[in-house]
Legacy VTK file of the C-alpha trace (Angstrom):
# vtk DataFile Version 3.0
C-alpha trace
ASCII
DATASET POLYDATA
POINTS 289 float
43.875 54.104 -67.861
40.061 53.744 -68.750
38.692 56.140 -70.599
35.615 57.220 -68.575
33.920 56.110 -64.925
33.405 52.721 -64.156
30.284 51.460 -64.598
28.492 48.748 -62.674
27.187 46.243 -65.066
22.963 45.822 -65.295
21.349 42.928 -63.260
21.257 39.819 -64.886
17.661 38.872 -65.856
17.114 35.232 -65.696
15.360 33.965 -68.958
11.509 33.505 -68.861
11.436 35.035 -64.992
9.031 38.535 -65.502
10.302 41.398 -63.793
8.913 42.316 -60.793
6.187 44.666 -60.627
5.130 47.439 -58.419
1.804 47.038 -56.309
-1.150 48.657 -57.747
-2.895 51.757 -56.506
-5.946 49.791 -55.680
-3.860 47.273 -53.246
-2.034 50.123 -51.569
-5.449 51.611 -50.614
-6.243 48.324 -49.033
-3.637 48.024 -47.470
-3.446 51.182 -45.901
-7.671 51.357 -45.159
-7.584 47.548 -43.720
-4.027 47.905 -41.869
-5.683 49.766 -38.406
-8.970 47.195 -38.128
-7.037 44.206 -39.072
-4.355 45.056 -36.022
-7.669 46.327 -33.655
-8.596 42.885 -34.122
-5.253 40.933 -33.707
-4.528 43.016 -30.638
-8.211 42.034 -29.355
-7.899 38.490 -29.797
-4.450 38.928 -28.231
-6.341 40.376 -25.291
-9.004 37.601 -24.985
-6.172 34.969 -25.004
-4.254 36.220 -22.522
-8.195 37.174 -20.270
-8.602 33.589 -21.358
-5.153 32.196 -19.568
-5.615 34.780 -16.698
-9.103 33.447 -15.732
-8.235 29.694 -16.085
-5.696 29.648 -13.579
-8.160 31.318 -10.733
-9.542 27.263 -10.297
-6.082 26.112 -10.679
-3.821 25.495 -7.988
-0.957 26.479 -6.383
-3.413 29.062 -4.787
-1.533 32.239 -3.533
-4.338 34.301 -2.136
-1.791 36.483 -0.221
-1.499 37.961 -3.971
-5.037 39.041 -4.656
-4.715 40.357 -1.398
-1.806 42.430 -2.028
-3.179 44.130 -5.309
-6.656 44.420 -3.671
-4.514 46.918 -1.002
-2.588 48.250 -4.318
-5.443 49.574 -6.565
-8.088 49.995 -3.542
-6.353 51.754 -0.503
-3.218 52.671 -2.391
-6.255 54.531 -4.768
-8.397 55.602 -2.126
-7.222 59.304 -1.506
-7.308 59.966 -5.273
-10.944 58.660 -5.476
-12.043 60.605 -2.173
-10.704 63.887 -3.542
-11.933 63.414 -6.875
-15.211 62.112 -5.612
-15.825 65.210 -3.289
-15.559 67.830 -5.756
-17.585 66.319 -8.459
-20.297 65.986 -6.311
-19.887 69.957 -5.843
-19.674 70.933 -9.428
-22.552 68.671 -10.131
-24.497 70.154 -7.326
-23.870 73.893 -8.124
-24.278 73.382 -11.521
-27.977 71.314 -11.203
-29.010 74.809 -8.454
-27.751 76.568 -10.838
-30.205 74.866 -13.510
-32.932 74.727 -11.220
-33.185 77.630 -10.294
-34.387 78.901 -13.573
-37.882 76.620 -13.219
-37.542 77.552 -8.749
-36.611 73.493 -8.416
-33.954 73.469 -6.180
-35.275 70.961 -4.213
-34.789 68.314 -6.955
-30.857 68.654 -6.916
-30.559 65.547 -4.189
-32.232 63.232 -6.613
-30.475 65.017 -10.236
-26.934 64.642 -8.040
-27.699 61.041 -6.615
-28.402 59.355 -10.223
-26.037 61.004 -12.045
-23.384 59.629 -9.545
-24.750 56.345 -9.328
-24.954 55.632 -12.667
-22.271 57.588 -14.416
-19.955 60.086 -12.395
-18.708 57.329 -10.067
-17.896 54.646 -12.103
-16.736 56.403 -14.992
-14.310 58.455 -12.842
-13.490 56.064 -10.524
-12.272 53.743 -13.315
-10.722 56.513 -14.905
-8.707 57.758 -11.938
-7.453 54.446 -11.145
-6.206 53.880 -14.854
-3.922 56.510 -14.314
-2.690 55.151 -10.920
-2.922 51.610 -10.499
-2.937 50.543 -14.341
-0.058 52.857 -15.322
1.963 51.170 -12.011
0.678 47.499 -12.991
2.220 48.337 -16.781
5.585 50.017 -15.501
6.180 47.043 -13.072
5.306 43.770 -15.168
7.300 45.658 -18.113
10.697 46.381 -16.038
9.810 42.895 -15.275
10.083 41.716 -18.264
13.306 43.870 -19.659
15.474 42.622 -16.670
13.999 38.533 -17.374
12.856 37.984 -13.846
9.308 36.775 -15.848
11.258 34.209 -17.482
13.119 33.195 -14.641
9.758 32.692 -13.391
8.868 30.140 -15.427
12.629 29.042 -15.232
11.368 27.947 -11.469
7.855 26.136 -13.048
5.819 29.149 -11.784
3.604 30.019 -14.486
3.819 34.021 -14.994
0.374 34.206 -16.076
-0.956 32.840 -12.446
1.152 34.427 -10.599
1.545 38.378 -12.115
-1.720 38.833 -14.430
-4.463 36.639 -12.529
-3.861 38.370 -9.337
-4.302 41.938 -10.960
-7.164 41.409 -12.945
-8.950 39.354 -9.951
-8.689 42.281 -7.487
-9.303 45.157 -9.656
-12.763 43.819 -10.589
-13.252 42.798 -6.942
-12.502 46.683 -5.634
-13.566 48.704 -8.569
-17.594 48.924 -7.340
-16.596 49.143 -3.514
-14.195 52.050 -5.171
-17.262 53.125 -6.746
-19.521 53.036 -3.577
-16.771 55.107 -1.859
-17.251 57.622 -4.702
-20.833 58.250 -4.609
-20.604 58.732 -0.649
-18.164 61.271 -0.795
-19.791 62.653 -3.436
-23.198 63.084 -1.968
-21.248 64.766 0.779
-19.603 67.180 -2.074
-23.277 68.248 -2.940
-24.852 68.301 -0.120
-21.835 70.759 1.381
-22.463 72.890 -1.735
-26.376 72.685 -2.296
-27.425 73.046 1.536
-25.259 74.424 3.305
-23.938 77.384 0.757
-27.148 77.351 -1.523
-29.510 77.149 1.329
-31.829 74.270 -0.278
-34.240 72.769 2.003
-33.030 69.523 2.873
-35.855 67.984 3.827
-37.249 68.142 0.387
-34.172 67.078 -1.485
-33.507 64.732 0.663
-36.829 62.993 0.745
-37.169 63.777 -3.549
-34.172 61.866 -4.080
-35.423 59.051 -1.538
-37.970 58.811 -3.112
-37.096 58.621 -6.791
-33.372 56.634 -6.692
-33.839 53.091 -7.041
-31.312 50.472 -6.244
-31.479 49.936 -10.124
-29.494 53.174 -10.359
-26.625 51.489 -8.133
-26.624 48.090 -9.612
-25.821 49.728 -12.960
-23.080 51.867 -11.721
-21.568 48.521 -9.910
-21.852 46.276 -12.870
-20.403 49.102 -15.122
-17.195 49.460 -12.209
-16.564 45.698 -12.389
-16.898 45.785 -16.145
-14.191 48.943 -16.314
-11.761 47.022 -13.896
-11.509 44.163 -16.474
-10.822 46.367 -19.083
-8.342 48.567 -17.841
-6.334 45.440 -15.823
-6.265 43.323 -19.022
-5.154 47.001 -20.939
-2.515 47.199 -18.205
-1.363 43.777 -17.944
-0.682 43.249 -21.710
1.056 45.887 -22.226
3.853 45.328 -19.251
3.916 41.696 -19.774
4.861 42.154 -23.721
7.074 44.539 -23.195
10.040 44.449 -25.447
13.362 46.219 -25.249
14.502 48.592 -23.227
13.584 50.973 -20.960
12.379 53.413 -22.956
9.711 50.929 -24.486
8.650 50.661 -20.646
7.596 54.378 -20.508
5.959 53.549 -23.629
4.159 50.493 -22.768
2.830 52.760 -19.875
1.670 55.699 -21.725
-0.001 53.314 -24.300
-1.539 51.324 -20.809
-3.163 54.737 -19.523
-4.629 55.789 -22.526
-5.878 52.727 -24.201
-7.651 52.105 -20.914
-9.255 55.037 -20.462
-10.418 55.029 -23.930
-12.081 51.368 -23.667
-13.473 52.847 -20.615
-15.078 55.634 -22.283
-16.221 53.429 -25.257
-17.031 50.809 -23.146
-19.244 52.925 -20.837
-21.885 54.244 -24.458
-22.467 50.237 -24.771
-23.032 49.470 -21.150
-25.653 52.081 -21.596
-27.991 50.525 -24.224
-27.337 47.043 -22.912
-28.541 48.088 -18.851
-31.007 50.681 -20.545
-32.801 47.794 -21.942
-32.805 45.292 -18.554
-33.631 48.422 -16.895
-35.433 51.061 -18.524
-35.134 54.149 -17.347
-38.089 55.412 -15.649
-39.065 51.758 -15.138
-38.806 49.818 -11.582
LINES 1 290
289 0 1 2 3 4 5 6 7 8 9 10 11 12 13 14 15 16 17 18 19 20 21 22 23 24 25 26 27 28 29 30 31 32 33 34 35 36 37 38 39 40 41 42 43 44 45 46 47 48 49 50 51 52 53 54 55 56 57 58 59 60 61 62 63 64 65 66 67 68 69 70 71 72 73 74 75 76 77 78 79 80 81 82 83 84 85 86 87 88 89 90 91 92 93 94 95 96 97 98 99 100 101 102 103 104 105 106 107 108 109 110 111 112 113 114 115 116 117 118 119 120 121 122 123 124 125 126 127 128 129 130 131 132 133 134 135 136 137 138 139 140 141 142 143 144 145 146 147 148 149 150 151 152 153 154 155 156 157 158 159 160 161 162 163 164 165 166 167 168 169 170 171 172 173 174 175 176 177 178 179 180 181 182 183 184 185 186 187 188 189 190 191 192 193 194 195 196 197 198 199 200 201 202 203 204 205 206 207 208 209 210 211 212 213 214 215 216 217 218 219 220 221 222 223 224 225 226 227 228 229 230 231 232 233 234 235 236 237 238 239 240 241 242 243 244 245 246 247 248 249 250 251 252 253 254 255 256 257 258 259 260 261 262 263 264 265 266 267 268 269 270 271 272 273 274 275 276 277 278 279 280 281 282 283 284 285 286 287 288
């Protein structure tokens, strides 16, 4: 019989050994304020390397063009409905809300050229990119990740095809291909969205908007647009691509790796879109030729 509960001896402390001490307050705050930009940037490089790998097998053969051409029909005519519909009726809002405007100052007739440069330069891409983020990148993550959970990407490279050549080149290469005809599709429908709204239900003359916006819409307006698409199909097929291809677990971390694909891409678009802005805004000003 003891005469009270067992107790379980103290650690031995090995002579001349310190015991070991708590972090400080000031390393926990570093910790915590450098933990989100120190995994921005790992996950950036992470993104480069595999943009890097992706790009350096378009030279290298085997060349499967049958690929590029199957995720050019994918994200472009499995996308086109999407961008039609959207197109058409942001071209209407944008037209009844510039007559709207206008009509303040009695400027209608300046809606063709507010509609036209506002779609060329930043409705269409920004949309178009937008609306196929949340088609064609959120299908590109959900297939490369249940790829990945049931191993057919390493019996890929089980069969010496490289996974990188065969699943991520061929998306990235055709979304930046159809992203600006995507984008030209856009600002057509949409010009036919405001010119439904602004001259045939607000009753603008269209011989003056049409000859205003003529007149004052440079092809400078379109190149930026394009060059802005192309830019937003890199980023949202890399966005897409890494996070199906490094998928891990099960299922569940698919629907994950999708949701995170969607958003993170339409983010980058959105940030991506304030820096395309300065950058074009200085090769062409605006106002300038």
């Amino acid at each position: 019989m003891t005469d009270g509960p067992a107790t379980s001896p103290a650690p031995a402390v090995e002579p001349g050994v310190p015991p070991a001490e708590s972090p400080s307050v000031l390393v926990t705050v570093a910790s915590v304020a450098l933990g989100p930009p120190l995994k921005f940037l790992a996950a950036f490089g992470e993104h480069m390397m595999l943009l890097g790998r992706a790009l350096a097998w378009i030279v290298r053969p085997p060349f499967r063009p049958k690929l590029f051409v199957e995720q050019m029909e994918f994200v472009g005519v499995g996308s086109l409905p999407i961008v039609t519909l959207v197109g058409f009726f942001t071209g209407a809002v944008s037209a009844l809300q510039t007559v709207s405007a206008l009509k303040l100052f009695q400027q209608e007739r300046w809606v063709g050229f507010t509609v036209g440069v506002s779609l060329a330069q930043e409705l269409a891409p920004v949309f178009t990119a937008l609306m196929i983020t949340a088609r064609a990148g959120s299908g590109m993550a959900t297939e490369l990740g249940s790829m990945r959970i049931t191993e057919q990407i390493d019996s890929l490279t089980t069969f010496a095809v490289n996974p990188i050549q065969y699943l991520v080149t061929p998306r990235i290469v055709a979304t930046i291909l159809v992203m600006p005809l995507m984008t030209m599709v856009f600002n057509v429908i949409g010009l036919c969205g405001g010119y439904v709204v602004a001259i045939v239900m607000s009753h603008v003359d269209f011989g003056q908007a049409s000859e205003l916006y003529r007149y004052w819409t440079d092809p400078k307006d379109y190149y930026m647009g394009l060059i802005k698409s192309a830019v937003f199909g890199l980023a949202l097929a890399l966005t897409a691509c890494y996070q199906g291809f490094n998928v891990r677990g099960g299922a569940k971390e698919v629907g994950r790796a999708t949701t995170r694909a969607v958003v993170y891409g339409s983010v980058s678009v959105l940030v991506l879109d304030y820096f395309l802005i300065e950058i074009l805004s200085l090769i062409w000003p605006f106002g300038g030729g």
